[in-house]
C-alpha positions in Angstrom: 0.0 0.0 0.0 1.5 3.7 -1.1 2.3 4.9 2.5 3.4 8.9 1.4 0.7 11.3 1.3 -1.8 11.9 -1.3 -1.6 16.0 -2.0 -5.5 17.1 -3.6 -5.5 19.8 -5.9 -8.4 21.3 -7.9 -7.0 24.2 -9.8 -4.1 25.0 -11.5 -3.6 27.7 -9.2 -2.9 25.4 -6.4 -0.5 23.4 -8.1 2.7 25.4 -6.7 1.7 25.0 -3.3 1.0 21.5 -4.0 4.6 21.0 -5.4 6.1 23.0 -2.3 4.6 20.9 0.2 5.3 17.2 -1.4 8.7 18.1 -1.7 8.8 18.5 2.4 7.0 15.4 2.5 7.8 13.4 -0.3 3.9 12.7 -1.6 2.1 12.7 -4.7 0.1 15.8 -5.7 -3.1 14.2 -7.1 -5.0 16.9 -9.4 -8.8 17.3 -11.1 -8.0 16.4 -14.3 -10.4 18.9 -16.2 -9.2 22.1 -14.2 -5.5 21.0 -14.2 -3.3 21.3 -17.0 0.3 20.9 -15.6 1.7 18.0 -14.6 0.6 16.1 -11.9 1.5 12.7 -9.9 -1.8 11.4 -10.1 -5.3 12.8 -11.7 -8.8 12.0 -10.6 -12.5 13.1 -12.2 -14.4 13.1 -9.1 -13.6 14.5 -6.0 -15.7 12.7 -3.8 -15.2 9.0 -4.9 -11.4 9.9 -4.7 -11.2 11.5 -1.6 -13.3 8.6 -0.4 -11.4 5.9 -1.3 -8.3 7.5 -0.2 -9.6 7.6 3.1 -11.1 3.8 2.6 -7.4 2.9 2.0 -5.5 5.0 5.3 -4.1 7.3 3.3 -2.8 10.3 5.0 -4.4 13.7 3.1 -3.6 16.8 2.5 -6.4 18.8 0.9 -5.9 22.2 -0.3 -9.0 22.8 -0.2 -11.5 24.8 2.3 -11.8 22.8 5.3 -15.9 22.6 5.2 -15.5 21.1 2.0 -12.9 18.2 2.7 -15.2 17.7 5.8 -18.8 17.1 4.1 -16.6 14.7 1.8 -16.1 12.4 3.8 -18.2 12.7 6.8 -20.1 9.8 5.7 -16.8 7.5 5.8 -16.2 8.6 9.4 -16.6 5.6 11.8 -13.3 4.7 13.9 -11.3 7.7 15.1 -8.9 4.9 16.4 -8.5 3.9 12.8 -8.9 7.4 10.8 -5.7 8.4 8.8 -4.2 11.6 8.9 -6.2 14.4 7.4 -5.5 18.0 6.8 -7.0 20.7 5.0 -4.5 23.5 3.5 -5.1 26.7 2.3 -4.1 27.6 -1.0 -2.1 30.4 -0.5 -0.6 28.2 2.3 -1.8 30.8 5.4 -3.2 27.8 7.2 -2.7 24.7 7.9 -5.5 22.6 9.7 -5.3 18.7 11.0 -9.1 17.9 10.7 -8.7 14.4 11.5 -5.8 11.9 12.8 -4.5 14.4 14.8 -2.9 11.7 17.5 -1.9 9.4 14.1 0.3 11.7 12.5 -2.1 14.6 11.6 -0.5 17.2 14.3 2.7 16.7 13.6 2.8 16.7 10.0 0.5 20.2 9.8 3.4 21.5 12.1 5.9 20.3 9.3 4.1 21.9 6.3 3.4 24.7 8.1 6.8 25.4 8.7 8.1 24.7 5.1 5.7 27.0 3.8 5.5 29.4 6.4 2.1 28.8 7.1 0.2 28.3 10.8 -0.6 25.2 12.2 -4.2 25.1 13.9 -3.2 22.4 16.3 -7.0 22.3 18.5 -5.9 18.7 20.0 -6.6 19.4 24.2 -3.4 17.4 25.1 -1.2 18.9 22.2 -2.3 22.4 23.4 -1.9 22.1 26.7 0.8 19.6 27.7 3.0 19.5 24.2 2.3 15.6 24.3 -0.4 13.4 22.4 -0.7 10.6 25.3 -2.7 8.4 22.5 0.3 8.9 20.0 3.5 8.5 20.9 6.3 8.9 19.1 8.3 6.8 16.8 9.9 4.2 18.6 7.6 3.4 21.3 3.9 2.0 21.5 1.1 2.4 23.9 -0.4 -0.7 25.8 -3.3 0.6 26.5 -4.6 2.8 24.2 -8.5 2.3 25.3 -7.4 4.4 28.9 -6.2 6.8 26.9 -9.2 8.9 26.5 -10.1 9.1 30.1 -6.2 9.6 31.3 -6.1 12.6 28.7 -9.5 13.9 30.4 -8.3 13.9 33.9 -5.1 15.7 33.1 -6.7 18.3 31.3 -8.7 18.7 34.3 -6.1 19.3 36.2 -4.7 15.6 38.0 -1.1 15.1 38.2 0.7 11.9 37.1 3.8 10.0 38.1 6.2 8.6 35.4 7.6 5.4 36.3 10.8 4.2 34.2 12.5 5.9 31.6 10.7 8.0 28.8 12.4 11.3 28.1 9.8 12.7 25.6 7.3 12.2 29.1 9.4 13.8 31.3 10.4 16.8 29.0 6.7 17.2 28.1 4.4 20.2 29.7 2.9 17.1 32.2 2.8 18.0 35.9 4.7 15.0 37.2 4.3 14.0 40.9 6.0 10.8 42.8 2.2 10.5 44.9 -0.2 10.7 41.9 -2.4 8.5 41.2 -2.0 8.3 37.8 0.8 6.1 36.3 2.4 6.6 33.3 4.7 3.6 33.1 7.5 2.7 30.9 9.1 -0.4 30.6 10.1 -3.2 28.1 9.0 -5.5 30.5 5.6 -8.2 30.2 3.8 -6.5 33.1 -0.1 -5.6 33.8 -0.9 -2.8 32.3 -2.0 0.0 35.2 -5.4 0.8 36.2 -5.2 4.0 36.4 -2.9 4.8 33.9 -0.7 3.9 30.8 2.3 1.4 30.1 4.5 2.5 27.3 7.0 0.3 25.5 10.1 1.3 23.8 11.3 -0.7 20.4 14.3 -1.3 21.8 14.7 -4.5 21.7 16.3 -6.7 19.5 16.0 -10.6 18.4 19.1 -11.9 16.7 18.1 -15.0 14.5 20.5 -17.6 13.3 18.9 -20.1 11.4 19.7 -23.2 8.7 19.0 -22.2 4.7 15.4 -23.2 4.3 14.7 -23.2 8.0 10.6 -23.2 8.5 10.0 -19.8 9.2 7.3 -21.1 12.2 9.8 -22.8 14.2 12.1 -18.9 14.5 9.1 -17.1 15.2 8.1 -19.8 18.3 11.5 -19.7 19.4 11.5 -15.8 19.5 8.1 -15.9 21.2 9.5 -18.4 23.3 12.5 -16.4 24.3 10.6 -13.5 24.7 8.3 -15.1 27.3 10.9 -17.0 29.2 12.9 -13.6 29.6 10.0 -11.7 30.7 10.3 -9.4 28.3 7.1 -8.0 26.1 7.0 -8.6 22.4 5.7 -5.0 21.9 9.4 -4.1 22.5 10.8 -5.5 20.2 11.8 -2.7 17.8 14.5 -4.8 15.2 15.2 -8.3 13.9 18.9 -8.7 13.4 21.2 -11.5 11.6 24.4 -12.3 9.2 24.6 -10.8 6.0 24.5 -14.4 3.8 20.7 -15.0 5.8 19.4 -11.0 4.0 17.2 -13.7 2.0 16.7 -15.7 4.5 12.5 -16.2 4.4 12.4 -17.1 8.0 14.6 -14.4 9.3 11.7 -12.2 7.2 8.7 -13.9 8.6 9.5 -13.3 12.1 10.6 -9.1 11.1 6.8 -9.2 9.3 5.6 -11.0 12.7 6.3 -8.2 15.1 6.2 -5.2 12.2 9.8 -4.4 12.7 12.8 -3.9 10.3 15.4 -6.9 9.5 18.6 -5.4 9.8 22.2 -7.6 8.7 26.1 -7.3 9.5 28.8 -8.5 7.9 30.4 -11.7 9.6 33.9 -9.4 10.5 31.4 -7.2 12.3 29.9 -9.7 14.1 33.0 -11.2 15.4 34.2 -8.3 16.6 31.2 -8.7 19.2 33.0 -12.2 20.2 34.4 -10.9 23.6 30.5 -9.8 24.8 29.4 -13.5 23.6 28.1 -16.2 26.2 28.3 -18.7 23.8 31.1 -18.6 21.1 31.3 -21.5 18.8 34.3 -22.5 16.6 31.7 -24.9 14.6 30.1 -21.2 13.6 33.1 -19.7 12.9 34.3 -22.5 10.2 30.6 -22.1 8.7 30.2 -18.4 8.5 33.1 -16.6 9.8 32.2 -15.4 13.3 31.4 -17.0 16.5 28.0 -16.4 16.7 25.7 -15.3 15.0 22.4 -14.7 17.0 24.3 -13.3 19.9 26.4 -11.5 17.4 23.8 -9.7 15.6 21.6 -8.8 18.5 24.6 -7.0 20.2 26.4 -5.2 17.1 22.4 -3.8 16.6 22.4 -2.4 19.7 26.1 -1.2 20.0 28.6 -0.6 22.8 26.2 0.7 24.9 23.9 -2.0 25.2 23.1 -5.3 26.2 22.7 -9.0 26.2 19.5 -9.7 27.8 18.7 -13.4 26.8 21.5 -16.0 26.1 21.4 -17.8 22.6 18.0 -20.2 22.7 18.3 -22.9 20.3 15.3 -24.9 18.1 16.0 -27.7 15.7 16.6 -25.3 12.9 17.0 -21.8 14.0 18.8 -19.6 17.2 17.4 -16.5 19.5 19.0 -14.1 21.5 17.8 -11.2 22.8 19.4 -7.5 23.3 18.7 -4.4 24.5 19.8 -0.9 23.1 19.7 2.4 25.6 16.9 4.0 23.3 13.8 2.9 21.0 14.9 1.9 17.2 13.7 4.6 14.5 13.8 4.9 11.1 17.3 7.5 11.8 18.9 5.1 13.8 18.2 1.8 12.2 21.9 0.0 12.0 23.3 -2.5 9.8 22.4 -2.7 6.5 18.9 -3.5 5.0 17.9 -6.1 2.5 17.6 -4.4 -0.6 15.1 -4.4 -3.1 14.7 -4.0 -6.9 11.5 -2.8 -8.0 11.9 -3.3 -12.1 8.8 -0.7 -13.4 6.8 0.0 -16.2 5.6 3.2 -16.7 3.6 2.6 -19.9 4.2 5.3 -22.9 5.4 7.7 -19.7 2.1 10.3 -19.0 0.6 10.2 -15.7 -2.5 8.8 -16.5 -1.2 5.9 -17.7 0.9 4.9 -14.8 -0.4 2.4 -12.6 -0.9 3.6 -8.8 1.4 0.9 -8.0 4.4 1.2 -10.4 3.8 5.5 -8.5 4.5 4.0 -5.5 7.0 1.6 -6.2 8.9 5.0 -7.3 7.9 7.4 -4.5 9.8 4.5 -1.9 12.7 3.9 -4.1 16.0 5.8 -3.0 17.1 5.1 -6.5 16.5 5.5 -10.0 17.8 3.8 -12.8 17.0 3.8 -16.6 17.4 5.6 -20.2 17.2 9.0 -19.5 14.2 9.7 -21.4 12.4 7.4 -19.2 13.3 9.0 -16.3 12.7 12.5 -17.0 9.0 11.3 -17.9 8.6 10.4 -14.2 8.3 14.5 -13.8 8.1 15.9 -10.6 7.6 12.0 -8.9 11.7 11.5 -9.8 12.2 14.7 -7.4 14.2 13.8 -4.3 15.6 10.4 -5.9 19.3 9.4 -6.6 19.5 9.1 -10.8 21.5 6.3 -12.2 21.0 7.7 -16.4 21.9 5.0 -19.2 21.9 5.6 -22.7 20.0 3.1 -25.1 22.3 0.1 -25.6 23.5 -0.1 -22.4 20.7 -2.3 -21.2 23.0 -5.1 -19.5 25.0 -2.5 -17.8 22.2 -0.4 -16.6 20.2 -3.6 -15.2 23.7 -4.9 -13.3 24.3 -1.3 -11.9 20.4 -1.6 -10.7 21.1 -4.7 -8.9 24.2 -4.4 -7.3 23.2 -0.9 -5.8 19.9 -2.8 -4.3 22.9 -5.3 -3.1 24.3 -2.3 -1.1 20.7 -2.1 0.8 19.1 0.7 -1.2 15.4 0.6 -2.9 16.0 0.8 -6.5 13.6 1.5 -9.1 14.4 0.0 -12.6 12.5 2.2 -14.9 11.2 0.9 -17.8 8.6 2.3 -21.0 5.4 0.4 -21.3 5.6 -2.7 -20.0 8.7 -4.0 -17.7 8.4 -7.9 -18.8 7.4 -7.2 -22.2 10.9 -6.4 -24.5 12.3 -4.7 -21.3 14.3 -5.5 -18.8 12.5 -7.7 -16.3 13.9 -10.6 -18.5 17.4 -9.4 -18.6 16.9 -9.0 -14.2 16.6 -12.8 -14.2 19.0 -13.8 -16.8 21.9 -12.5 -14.7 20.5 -14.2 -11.6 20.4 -17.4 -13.5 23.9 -16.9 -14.6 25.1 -15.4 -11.6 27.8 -18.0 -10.7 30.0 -17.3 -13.7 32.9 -15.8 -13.8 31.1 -12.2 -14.6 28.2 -12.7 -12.1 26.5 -10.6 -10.1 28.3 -10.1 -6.2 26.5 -12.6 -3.4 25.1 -9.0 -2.4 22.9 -8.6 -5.3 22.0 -11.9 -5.7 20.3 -11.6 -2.5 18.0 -8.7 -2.7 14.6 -8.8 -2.7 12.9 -8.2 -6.3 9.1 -7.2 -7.9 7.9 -6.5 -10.7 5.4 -4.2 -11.7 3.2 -4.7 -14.9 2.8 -1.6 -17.3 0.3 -0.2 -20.6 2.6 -1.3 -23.4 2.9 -0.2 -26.5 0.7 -2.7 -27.7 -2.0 -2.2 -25.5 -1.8 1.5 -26.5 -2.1 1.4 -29.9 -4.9 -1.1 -29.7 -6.7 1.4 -27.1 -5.8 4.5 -29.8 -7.0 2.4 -32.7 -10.3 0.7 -31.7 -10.1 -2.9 -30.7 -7.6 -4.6 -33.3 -6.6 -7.2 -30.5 -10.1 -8.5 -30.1 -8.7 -11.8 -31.2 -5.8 -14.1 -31.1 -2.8 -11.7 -31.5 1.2 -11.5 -30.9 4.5 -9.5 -30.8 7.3 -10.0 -32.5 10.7 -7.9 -32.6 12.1 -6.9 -36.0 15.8 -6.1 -34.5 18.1 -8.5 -35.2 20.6 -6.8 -33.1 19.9 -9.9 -30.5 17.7 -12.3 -32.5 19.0 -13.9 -35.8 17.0 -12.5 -38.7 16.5 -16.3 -39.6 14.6 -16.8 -36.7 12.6 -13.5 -36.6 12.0 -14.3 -40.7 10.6 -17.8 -39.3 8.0 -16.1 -36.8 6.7 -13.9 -39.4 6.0 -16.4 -41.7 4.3 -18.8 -38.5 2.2 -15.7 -37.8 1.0 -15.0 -41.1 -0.1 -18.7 -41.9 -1.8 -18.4 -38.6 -3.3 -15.5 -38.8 -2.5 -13.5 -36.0 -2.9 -9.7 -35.1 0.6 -9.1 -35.2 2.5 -6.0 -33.5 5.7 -5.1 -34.6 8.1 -3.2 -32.3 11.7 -1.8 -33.1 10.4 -1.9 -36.6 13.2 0.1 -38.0 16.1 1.5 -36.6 18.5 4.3 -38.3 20.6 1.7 -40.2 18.1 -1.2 -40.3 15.2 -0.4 -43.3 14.7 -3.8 -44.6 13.2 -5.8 -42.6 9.6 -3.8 -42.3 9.7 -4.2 -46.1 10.2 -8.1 -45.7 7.4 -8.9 -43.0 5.0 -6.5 -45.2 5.8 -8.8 -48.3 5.6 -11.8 -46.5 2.4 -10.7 -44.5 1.0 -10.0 -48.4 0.8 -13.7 -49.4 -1.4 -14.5 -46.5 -3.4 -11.7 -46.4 -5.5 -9.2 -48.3 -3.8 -6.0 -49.4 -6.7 -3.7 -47.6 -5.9 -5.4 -44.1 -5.9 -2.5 -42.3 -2.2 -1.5 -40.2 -2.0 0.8 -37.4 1.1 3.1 -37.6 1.0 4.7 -33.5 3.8 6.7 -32.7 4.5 8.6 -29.7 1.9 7.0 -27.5 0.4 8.8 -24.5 3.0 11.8 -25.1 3.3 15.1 -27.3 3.2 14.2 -30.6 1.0 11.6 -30.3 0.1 10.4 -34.5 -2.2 7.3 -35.3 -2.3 6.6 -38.2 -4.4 3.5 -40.0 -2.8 2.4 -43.8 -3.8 -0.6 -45.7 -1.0 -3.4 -45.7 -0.4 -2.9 -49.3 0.2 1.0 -49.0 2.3 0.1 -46.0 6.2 2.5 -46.6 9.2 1.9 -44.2 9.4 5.5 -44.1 6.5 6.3 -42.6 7.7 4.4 -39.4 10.8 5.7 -37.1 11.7 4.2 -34.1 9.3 5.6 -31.9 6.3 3.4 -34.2 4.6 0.6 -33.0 3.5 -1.2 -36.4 0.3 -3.2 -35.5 -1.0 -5.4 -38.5 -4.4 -6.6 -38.5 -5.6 -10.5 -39.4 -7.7 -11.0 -42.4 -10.5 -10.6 -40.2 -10.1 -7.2 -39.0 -11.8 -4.3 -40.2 -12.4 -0.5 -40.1 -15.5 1.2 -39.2 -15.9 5.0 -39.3 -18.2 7.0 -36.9 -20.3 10.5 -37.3 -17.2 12.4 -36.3 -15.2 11.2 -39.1 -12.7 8.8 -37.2 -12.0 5.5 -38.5 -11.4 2.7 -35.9 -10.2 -0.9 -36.1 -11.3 -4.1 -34.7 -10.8 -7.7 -35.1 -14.0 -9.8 -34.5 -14.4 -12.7 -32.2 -17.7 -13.6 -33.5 -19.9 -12.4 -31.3 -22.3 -11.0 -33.4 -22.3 -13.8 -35.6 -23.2 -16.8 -33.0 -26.1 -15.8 -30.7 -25.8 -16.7 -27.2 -21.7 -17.1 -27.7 -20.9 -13.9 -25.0 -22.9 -15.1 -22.6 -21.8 -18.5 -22.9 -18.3 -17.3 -22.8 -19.0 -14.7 -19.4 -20.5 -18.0 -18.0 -17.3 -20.1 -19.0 -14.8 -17.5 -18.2 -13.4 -17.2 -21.9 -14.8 -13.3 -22.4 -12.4 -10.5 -22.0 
């Protein structure tokens, strides 16, 4: 799920501010497409059923809109303030900034942070925020409340004017506008302990701790998270505390190490084995069996220390299952996102971005980007991103560089980043998704890829393709049994390419061409048209798209016997209809293209084929 914020617009005028403020936050700016001609991360056509489903979905807000209007929007979604995302309303010239809801989930502190980029006011109207400087419902990163059903009534009292006590260590509570008193008679405890929660009070714990897992390749990932439970309860010690999962570097694709990180919603965090033997003095139990395995002398003990540095400590010796090892440690303050150590697994996100406009970018492939640290791709391709590459590390390759440019991609998610391989249209479709798993198969040869990147974590996210453009452009020309075919021989033999055409054309197949032509290559086009001839009529109709879904856009329709190679550059997809498409022209003087499936000709065949699950 995109986690960054969702920036409404709904005029052009707003769009500056809109810009302003994702750059301090790092969100999309989402605009009404009909009133909003610049470009924009996201556009919308209705403002309700997006703002709506926005909210469905937790996503935090930020509406510059007036507040009375982002209000009656979605006053009939309000149900759970527990559950409400962060919501605040802007003004457009950026005078004011109001959390309307989530205040205690994020809302408060992020209107303090536009507000500050923009120099704007925060209307902060929480009780507690006022009052104290504290949201005792929301605490921050790095610790977690208990109790949070108390926390209502706690709130009340002290605004009414109780005292509390503070019992262990919590230095945003005791710097806080609270009236602390040792005799009150409301608690406000801290502790990474398993104890009762107070009744009349709250129990905070800090992520501080930390679970180092050792485990066997292909452990079950079941067993490590009972045995972390396991040495959780036997220690005392409450799983709410835990704040990082730590291991060896050769174990960052470990799926067990992953499953118990997922289990308690923390980070998975890894060291190299020379760091963790440099922990070997602090061990309890140092093994010279581990050392000849992995290169240090322990490895759950190891991993749970060097996480929590010099200044912490070993709170739970090394617990052993059949397959996997626990121990526990504890740092001297909670685990944030600033203070995470070790190195993370990384992860290649490999990214279509169809023909590169907005609109036809998925929401996913948007957020894939947004998390990325990284960008990697043909330049052209990245600079279509627009204001969503802002904030991102480029890595540009030129156009032939594609096994360099997928190599760089992988070895920096090696290094721990989030890496975003950018592709046009489609990422598995002649992209470089393919080209991401070629070198993993090869990655044992001589010029593999380093054991770093052959451990990251990878997805793939689909894309509009050229294909699918056209066909959208053109009418419906793929309404039947259809395929691609490259004409560059640069990596196929033409021999093989020459012996598709000819299979497709005895078949019959909506064919699409891509990289019909190239600067030096002008024959081939003229071949496959030839060919295509003896199977088909010389009307078949042939879409000539180029420049899909950007300026410049041209479609045009040509019969296969008027077809000229120098009509098409490289930026043409060449899509040749069967000898059962056709063209139809509407009113407005457009002609359109479709290939039947016989619908119209069978009665009862498109319900038969809803009912069977054959119908597009």
């Amino acid at each position: 799920m995109t986690t960054s914020a969702a920036i409404l617009i709904l005029s052009e005028a707003a769009l500056p501010m809109a810009r302003r403020i994702a750059a301090a936050t790092g969100g999309e700016v989402h605009g009404l497409a009909r009133r909003i001609t610049g470009t924009v991360d996201v556009t919308f056509t209705e403002t309700d059923q997006h703002l709506g489903g926005l909210f469905r979905d937790g996503r935090t807000i930020v509406a510059l809109m007036a507040s009375g209007a982002v209000i009656r929007l979605l006053a009939p979604h309000l149900n759970d303030k527990m559950s409400e995302p962060p919501v605040i309303a802007v003004a457009e010239d950026g005078s004011a900034v109001i959390p309307l809801l989530g205040g205690h989930h994020g809302a408060n502190d992020l209107a303090r942070k536009i507000a500050d980029r923009i120099e704007g006011f925060a209307a902060i109207t929480t009780a507690g925020d006022l009052k104290f400087g504290v949201a005792l419902d929301a605490p921050p990163e790095g610790w977690v409340l208990a109790n949070p059903e108390n926390a209502k009534q706690v709130m009340a009292d002290l605004v009414a004017g109780s005292s509390v006590r503070l019992e262990g260590e919590a230095l945003w509570l005791a710097e806080s506008g609270l009236e602390l008193s040792a005799d009150a008679e409301i608690a406000l405890v801290a502790s990474d302990r398993a104890i009762p929660v107070p009744a009349d009070g709250l129990l905070y714990h800090p992520k501080s701790l930390v679970l180092g897992i050792g485990c066997e390749r292909g452990a079950d990932g079941d067993e490590a998270l009972g045995l972390a439970l396991d040495s959780l309860a036997q220690s005392g010690l409450s799983p709410a505390s835990v704040g990082l999962v730590a291991s060896i570097d050769v174990k960052a694709d470990e799926a067990a190490v992953h499953h118990v990180a997922s289990h308690f919603g923390c980070p998975a965090r890894f060291f190299d084995a020379a760091t963790l033997e440099a922990e070997t003095p602090r061990l309890k139990h140092p093994s010279d069996i581990v050392f000849a395995e992995v290169g240090c002398h322990g490895v759950s003990e190891g991993a749970a220390l060097a996480a929590v540095g010099a200044a912490g400590e070993l709170v739970a010796e090394k617990r052993k299952s059949r397959r996997a090892t626990c121990a526990i440690a504890r740092a001297t303050a909670p685990f944030t996102t600033a203070n995470l150590p070790g190195r993370a697994r990384g992860k290649l996100m490999v990214v279509g971005i169809g023909p590169g406009s907005d609109g036809w970018r998925s929401p996913e492939v948007s957020q894939m980007v947004s998390v990325s640290t990284d960008l990697v791709g043909y330049s052209l391709y990245l600079d279509l991103l627009g204001p969503l590459a802002s904030g991102k590390a480029r890595h540009d390759f030129d156009l032939g560089k594609e096994e360099a440019r997928v190599r760089h991609a992988m070895e920096l998610a090696g290094k721990g980043k989030s890496v975003a391989l950018v592709c046009s249209g489609d990422a598995g479709i002649y992209a470089m998704a393919t080209l991401v798993f070629e070198l993993l198969d090869k990655a044992d040869g001589p010029e593999g890829l380093t054991a770093e990147a052959r451990r990251i974590e990878i997805a793939v996210s689909p894309g509009i393709s050229a294909l699918q453009a056209a066909a959208a452009r053109a009418g419906a020309p793929l309404g039947h049994d259809f395929c691609t075919i490259s004409l560059s021989d640069l990596l196929t033999p033409w021999e093989d390419i020459k012996r598709r055409v000819t299979a497709a054309g005895e078949g019959d197949f909506v064919i699409a061409f891509y990289n019909p032509v190239s600067k030096k290559r002008r024959t081939q086009l003229a071949w496959a048209r030839d060919t295509l001839l003896e199977h088909r009529p010389a009307s078949t109709p042939v879409i000539l798209a180029t420049n899909l879904g950007r300026d410049g856009e041209l479609i045009r329709i040509v019969p296969l016997g008027a077809l000229e190679v120098d009509d098409v550059d490289m930026l043409t997809v060449v899509v040749v209809g069967s000898s059962n498409s056709s063209t139809v022209a509407t009113g407005d003087g457009r002609t359109w293209v479709y290939t039947p499936r016989g619908y119209a000709r069978k009665q009862g065949t498109a319900m038969t084929s809803i009912v069977s699950g054959d119908a597009a």
